[in-house]
Structure formats: C-alpha cells, structure tokens
C-alpha positions as CSV (number, residue, x, y, z in Angstrom):
1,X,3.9,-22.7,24.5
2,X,4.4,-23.5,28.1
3,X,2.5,-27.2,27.4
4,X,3.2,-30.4,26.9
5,X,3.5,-32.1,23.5
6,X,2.8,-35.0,22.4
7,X,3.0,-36.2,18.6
8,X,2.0,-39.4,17.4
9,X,2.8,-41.3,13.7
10,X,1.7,-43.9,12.0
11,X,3.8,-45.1,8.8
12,X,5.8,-47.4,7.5
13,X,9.4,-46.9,8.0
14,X,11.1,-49.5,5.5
15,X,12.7,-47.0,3.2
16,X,15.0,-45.3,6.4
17,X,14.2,-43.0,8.8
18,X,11.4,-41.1,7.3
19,X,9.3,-41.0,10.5
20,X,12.8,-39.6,12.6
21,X,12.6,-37.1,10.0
22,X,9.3,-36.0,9.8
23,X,9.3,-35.3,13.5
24,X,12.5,-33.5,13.7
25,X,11.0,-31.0,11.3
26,X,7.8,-30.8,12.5
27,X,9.5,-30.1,16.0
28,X,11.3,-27.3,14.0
29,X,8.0,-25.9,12.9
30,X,6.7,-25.9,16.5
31,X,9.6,-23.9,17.2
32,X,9.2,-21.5,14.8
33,X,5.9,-21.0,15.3
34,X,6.5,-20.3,19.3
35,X,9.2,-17.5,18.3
36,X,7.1,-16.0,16.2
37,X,3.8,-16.4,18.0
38,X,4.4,-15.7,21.8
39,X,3.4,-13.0,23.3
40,X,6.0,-13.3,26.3
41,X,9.2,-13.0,23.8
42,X,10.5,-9.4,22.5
43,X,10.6,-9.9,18.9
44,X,7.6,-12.2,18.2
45,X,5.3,-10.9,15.2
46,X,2.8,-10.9,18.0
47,X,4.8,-8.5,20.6
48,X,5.9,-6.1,17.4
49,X,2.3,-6.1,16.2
50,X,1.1,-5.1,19.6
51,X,3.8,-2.4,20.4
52,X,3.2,-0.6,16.4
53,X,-0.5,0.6,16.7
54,X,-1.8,2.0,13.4
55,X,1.3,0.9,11.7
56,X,1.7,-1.9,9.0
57,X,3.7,-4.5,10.3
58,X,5.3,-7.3,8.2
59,X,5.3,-10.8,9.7
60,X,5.5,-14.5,9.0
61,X,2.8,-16.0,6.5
62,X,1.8,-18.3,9.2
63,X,1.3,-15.6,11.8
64,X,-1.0,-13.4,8.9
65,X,-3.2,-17.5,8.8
66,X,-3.1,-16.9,12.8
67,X,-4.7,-13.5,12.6
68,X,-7.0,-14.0,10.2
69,X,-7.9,-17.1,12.1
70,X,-8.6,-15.0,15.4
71,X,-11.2,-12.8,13.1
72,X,-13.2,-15.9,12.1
73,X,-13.0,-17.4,15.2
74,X,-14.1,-14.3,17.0
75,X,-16.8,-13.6,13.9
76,X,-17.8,-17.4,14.3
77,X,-18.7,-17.1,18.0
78,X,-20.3,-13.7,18.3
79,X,-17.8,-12.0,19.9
80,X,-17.6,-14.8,22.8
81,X,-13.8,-16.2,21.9
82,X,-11.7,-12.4,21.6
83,X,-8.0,-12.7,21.4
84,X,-8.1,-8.9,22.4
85,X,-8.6,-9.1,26.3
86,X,-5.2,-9.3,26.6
87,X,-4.7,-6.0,28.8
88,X,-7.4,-7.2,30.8
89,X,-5.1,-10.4,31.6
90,X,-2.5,-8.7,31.8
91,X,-4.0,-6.5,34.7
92,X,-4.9,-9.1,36.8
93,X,-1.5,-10.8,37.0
94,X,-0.9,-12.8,34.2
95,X,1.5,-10.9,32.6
96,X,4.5,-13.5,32.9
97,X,5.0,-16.7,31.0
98,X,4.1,-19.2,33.8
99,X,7.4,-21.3,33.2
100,X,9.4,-18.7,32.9
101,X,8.9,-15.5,34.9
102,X,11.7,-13.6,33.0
103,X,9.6,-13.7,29.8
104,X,7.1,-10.8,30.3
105,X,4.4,-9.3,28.0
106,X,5.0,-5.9,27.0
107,X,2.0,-3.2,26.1
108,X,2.0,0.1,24.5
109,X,1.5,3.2,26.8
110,X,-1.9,3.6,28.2
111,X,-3.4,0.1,27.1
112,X,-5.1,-0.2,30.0
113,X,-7.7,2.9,29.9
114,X,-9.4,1.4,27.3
115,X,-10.8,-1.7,29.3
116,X,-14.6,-1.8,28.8
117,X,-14.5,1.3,26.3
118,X,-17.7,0.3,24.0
119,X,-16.5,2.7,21.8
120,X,-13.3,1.0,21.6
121,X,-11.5,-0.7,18.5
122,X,-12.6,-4.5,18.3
123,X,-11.3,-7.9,15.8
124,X,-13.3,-6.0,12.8
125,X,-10.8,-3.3,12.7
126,X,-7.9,-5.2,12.0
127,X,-6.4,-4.8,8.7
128,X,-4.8,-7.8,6.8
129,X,-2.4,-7.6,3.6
130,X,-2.9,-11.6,2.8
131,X,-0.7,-11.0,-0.5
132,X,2.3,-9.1,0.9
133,X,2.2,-11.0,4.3
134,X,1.8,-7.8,6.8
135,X,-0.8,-6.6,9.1
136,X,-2.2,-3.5,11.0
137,X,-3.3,-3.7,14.3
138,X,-5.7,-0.4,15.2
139,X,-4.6,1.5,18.2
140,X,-6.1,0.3,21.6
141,X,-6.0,-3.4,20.4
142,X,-3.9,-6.2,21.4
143,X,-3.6,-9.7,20.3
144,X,-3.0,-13.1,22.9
145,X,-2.9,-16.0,20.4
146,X,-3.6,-18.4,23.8
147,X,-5.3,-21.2,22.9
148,X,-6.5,-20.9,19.5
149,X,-2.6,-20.4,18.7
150,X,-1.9,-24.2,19.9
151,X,-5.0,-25.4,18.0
152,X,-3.4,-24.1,15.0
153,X,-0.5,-24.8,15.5
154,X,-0.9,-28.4,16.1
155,X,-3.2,-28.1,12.9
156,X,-0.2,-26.9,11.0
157,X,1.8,-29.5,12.4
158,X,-0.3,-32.5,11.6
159,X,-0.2,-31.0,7.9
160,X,3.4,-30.6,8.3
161,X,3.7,-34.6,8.8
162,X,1.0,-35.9,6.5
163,X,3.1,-33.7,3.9
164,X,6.7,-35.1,4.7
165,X,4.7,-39.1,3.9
166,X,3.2,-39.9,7.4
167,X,0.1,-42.0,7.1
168,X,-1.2,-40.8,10.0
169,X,-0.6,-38.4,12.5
170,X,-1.9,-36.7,15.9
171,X,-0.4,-33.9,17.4
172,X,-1.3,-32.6,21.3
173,X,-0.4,-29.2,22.7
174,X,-1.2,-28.9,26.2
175,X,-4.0,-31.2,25.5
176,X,-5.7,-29.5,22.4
177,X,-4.9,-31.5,19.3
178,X,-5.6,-32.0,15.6
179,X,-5.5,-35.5,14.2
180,X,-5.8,-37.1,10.5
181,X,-4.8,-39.7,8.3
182,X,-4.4,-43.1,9.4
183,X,-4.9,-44.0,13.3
184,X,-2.7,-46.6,14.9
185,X,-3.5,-49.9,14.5
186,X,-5.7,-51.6,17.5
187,X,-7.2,-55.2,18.4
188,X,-10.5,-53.7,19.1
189,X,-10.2,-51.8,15.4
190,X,-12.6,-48.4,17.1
191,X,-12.4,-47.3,13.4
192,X,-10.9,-43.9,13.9
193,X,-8.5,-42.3,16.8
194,X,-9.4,-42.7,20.4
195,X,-9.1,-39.4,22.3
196,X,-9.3,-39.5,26.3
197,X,-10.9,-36.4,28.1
198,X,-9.7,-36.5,31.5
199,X,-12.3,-35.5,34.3
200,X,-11.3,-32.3,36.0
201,X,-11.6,-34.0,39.1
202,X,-8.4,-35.8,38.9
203,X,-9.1,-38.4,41.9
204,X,-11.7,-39.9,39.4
205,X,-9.0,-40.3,36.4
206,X,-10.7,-40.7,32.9
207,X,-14.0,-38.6,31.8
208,X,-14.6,-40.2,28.9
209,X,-13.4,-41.8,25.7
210,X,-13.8,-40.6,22.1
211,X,-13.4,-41.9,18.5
212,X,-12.5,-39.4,16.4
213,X,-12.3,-39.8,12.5
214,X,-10.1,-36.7,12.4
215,X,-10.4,-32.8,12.7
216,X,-9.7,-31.4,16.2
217,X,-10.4,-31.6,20.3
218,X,-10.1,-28.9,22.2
219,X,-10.5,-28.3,26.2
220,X,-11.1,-24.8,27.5
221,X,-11.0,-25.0,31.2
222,X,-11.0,-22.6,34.3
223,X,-8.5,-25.2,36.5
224,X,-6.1,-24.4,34.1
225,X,-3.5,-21.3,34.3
226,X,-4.3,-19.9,37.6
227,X,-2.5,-17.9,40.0
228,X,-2.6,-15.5,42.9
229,X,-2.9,-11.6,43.1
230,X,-4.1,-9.6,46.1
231,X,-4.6,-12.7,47.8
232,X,-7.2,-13.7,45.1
233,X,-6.9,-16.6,43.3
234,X,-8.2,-16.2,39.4
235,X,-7.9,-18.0,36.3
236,X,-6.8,-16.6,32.4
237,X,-10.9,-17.0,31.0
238,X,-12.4,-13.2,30.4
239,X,-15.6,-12.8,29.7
240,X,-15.2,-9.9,27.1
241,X,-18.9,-8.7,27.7
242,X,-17.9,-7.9,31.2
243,X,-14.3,-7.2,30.3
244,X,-13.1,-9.4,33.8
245,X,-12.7,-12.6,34.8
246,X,-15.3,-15.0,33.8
247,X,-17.9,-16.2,36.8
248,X,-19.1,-19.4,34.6
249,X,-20.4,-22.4,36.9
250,X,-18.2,-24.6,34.3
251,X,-14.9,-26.5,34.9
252,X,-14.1,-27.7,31.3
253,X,-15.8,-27.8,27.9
254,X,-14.5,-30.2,25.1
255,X,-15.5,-29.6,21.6
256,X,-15.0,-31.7,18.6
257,X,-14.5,-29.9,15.2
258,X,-12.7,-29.6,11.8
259,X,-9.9,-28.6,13.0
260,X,-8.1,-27.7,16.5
261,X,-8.4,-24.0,16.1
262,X,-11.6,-24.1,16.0
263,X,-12.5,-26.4,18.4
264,X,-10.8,-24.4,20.7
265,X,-12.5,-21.4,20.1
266,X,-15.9,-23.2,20.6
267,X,-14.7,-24.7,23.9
268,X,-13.8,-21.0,25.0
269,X,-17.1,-19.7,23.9
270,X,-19.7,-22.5,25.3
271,X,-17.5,-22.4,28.6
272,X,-18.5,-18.8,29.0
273,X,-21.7,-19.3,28.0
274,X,-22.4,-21.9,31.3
275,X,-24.5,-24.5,32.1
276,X,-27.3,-22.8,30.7
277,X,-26.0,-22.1,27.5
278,X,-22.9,-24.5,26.9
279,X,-25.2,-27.0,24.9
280,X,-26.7,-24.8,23.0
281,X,-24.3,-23.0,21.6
282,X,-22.6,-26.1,20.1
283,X,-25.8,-27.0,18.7
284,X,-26.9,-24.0,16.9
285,X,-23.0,-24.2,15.6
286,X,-23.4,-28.0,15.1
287,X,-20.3,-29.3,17.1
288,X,-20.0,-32.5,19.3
289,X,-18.9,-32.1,23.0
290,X,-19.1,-32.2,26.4
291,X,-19.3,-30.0,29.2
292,X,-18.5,-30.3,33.3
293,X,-20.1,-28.0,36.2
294,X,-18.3,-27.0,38.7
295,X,-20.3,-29.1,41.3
296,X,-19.5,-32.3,39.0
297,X,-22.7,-32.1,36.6
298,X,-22.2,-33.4,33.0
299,X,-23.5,-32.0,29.7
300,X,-23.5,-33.2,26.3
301,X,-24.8,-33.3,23.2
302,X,-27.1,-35.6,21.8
303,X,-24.6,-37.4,19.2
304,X,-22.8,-38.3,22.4
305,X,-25.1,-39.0,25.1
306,X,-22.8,-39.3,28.0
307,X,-24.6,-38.7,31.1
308,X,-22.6,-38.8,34.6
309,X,-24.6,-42.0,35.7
310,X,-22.7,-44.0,32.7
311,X,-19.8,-42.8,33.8
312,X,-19.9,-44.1,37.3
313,X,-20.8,-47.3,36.2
C-alpha cells in the first residue's frame, strides 16, 4: 500500500507463540488484501472491476465490504469523499505506484472524456451482489480505494488479531489506524491508547497527543503524495465538485471515529471543506479532530480544545 506499518499487541504469551502467530497471519491478510485491492497491480478485483464496465464481476468478499464501504462513506459525506476521481488523478500524473514506477493504473478507453460530465454515472449507480460476492461497476466509473482502503484494512486487521486471542491490538498504515481491546500497559495509566499527531511542520515534531478508547484515527493531508507534472507541483486531494486538484488553505485534518475507514473519509471530506468549514463538518457528523492551515493555524473541536498557543507552551 506503498506505507509504512506498524502493528502493535498486547497479550499474554505463556501458552507459546500465540502473539508470533497472530501477526504472521495478520501480515498475510494485509497481503491479501493489497493484491486484491490495488489499483496499480493487473489482476486486482479493483483493476478488473474498473477495465469490465457494465459487467458483473466476481471478487473477494472483503473487496464487496470495501465497495460497499466507498458508498457509505461517499453517502455519509455528501458526495465530499468519492473514490471515483480516479481518471482525474490519473490525468494529472499520478498514474504510477510511487514506490514502484513499473506498477501503473490501467483505464478503459475514453475514461477521460467524462471528467466533470454532471450527467455522468456517480457511487449510487453501483450495483452490489452482497450474497454471491460480485459487483457491477456502471460504465464511466472507476474506483481508487486510496485511503479509505488502508482504514479498512487496518480495521480488518485489528479484527483479524483480537480474533486469533490478542488482548489488544493497534494497527497503522501509513499513519491511519484502527485500535481496540486492551492498550499497553503504562506508569501514567492514560486509560486508553495514546495516539501522536505529528505537526505537518516537521521542524516542530509532535502536534499533539491523544487518548483514544478505540475506533479509528485518520490524517488526510495535502503534503502527502506529491509530485511534479509540467513543472507543477500537485498533490492526490480532488475536490470532486470542481473535478481538479483541491485549492483548500488546509495542510492536514485528523478525525477520530468508529472505525479507521471512516475516519478517513471524514478527514478527506473536512480537509476539502477548509478552514471555513473543517469544524463544522465534524460537528454536524459528531466526530473529534483537529485541523492545520496552511499558514500554521489550528482548529479543533470543542471536546478537544487544543488551540496553537497550548501547543507552544
């Protein structure tokens, strides 16, 4: 997924090596989950879903919870947070794998004339056979799992572990991760797991610090996944409304919610909606988080109440 991981269990390990265990098969899972999922790999449920419009296609049962995940999450935010933008992406030069040029995204013919086509397909026209585990893209429609396809996946993960006897376990893809259970044991005893959200400013090192009982943390950011084209340097956040590159005043926006798919769909969502809008958005959904300007301003909501001048104490 062209991240880091990092997985973290808590348990006790007297009856052999349970824990080993339980990672090496989650690791499996993660795996799995990639080769089925990526949109830079050949014969991915996502790449053969994207290159059979109109066509029933049958895939993995976790890729069918992945779709239908993109629906809510897209249903959830209004539209904000569409998995479908990927042509637009594509067009502007992210259509290699960014740690491996050789792995490439592949569209049907004439994707790209439908770029800001109103009348065009959208998520609600997506067709999904729950039962016998297949599903029909419409034509003119594309799917990019991005972010919301770590957030579930580290959501499946942490399952993955609690089910093989973990008492506790945290799993981080790229920074996005799902947490439950058990936290590991501390002095101070916070009373849940303590998540670090690093300032987009590097130089100044740690944001903030939160204690989380469990569910998920996602960061949407537009540092992230950059590159050059025609001499211009852009980022992977579309706006869909404008069907380009987003122009929010916002470097990052971390969410807190039931689960890491959904918190990153909210972060992607009250990122686009800026300064202006980033805190209300999580309100009116009723989600913790935080959000950073681009000049350095801080946001948050009121269950939270970081403010910049706390920080720099």
């Amino acid at each position: 997924m062209a991240s880091e991981l990092r997985v973290v269990v808590v348990g006790d390990d007297d009856h052999g090596r349970t824990l080993d265990r339980a990672l090496a098969r989650t690791a499996g899972l993660l795996d799995d989950l990639e080769a089925r999922w990526s949109r830079f790999l050949p014969h991915s449920d996502i790449t053969r879903l994207n290159n059979s419009p109109g066509a029933w296609v049958d895939v993995d049962p976790f890729t069918v919870t992945l779709v239908v995940s993109m629906i809510e999450a897209w249903r959830a935010t209004e539209g904000a947070f569409d998995p479908s933008v990927l042509p637009i992406l594509v067009d502007a030069g992210y259509g290699a794998s960014i740690d491996d040029p050789w792995r490439v995204t592949i569209l049907p013919d004439g994707q790209l004339i439908s770029l800001g086509d109103e009348a065009g397909p959208t998520m609600a026209d997506i067709e999904v056979d729950r039962s016998g585990a297949s599903v029909r893209l419409p034509a003119g429609l594309t799917l990019d799992p991005g972010g919301i396809g770590k957030g579930l996946a580290a959501d499946l993960a942490v399952q993955r572990l609690l089910d093989l006897g973990v008492a506790g376990a945290l799993v981080s893809i790229g920074g996005d991760m799902t947490m439950a259970g058990s936290p590991p044991p501390t002095s101070s005893d916070p009373g849940g797991w303590v998540i670090s959200v690093e300032d987009p400013d590097t130089s100044n090192g740690e944001l903030a610090r939160l204690v989380v009982s469990g569910g998920g943390v996602a960061t949407s950011s537009t540092r992230s996944r950059r590159w050059v084209q025609a001499g211009r340097e852009r980022h992977h956040l579309v706006d869909p409304r404008l069907a380009a590159q987003s122009t929010t005043d916002l470097a990052t926006v971390t969410v807190i919610a039931r689960s890491g798919w959904i918190a990153e769909a909210h972060a992607t969502a009250a990122l686009l909606a800026g300064s202006g809008g980033a805190i209300d958005h999580l309100d009116r959904h009723g989600l913790t988080g935080l959000a950073v300007g681009l000049d350095g301003s801080l946001q948050s909501t009121a269950d939270l109440a970081v403010t910049r001048e706390l920080i720099d104490r």
